[in-house]
C-alpha angles and dihedrals in degrees: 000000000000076000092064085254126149121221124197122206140185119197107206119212113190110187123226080357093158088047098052097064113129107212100219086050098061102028076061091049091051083044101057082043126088099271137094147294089226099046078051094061101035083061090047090066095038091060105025119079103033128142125187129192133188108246125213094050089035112227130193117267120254134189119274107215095162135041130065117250105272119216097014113115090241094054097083096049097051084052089053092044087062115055091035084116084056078118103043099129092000108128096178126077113288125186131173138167114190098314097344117112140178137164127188143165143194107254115207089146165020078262097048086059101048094046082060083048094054093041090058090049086056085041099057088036088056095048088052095054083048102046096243128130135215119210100224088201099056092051119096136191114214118182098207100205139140087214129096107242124170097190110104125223115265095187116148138190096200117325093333125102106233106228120245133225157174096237146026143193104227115177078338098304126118113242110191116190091244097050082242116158080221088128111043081065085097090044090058115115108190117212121183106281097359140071122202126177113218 
């Protein structure tokens, strides 16, 4: 930015990400990964064979085949296990934490932004072989720029147009198109003498 570039950005969201993991999917990508038979295994019988019911109004159990154990210490790394390949065929700049995604590139051209084009296509190509689902509504483009630019952002994800706008949450930080601090105004506890911003 202090070089006069433009940055484009779209924040992901995939909904009930951590609940839409089909087992056999991701014990073949651990697999197919550096570890073990026997971690393989071991996570086998840690997945296979649950059964889950709604309490109050008791239900009968029925057999879990997707999701990832939530709140187990091992959840979190199965889910991130699985969507390890996010980046397989991506050029541009990926980054993800848990269910968290954003890509970006540098845009210097008509080409720069087809290429990101191109890379959401793979991205959305790549949520529908792994059973995950990105809520198109909750997804924003955001052109983080000093400069003053009038054309609008045509980024799609299918047939629908991706929203722009001046600001995203990314892994609960605000992120302003101008890198600006505008919005932690309302997070600041003043304290005699000092200022901290929570």
């Amino acid at each position: 930015m202090d070089d006069g570039d433009r940055i484009d950005a779209i924040v992901i969201d995939f909904s009930e990400a951590f609940d839409l993991v089909p087992h056999d999917r991701l014990l073949m990508k651990i697999a197919n990964s550096d570890v073990g038979s026997r971690v393989v295994a071991w996570v086998r019988e840690f997945l296979l064979d649950r059964t889950q019911r709604v309490r109050g109004q008791l239900s009968e159990e029925v057999r879990v085949t997707s999701g990832v154990p939530q709140g187990s210490v091992l959840g979190p790394l199965l889910f991130l296990a699985y969507v390890n390949d996010i980046w397989r065929n991506i050029v541009s700049t990926i980054r993800h934490f848990a269910d968290d995604c954003l890509i970006y590139r540098k845009i210097i051209n008509n080409e720069n932004i087809e290429m990101l084009q191109k890379d959401l296509d793979r991205l959305r190509e790549w949520a529908a072989e792994n059973a995950m689902k990105i809520n198109q509504g909750e997804c924003k483009a955001v052109r983080f720029t000093m400069a003053r630019v009038k054309d609008p952002l045509n980024y799609t994800l299918g047939d629908q147009l991706i929203p722009e706008a001046n600001s995203c949450k990314y892994l609960e930080i605000i992120l302003r198109s101008d890198l600006s601090w505008a919005d932690l105004v309302n997070y600041t506890v003043k304290r005699p003498g000092r200022h901290y911003i929570s």
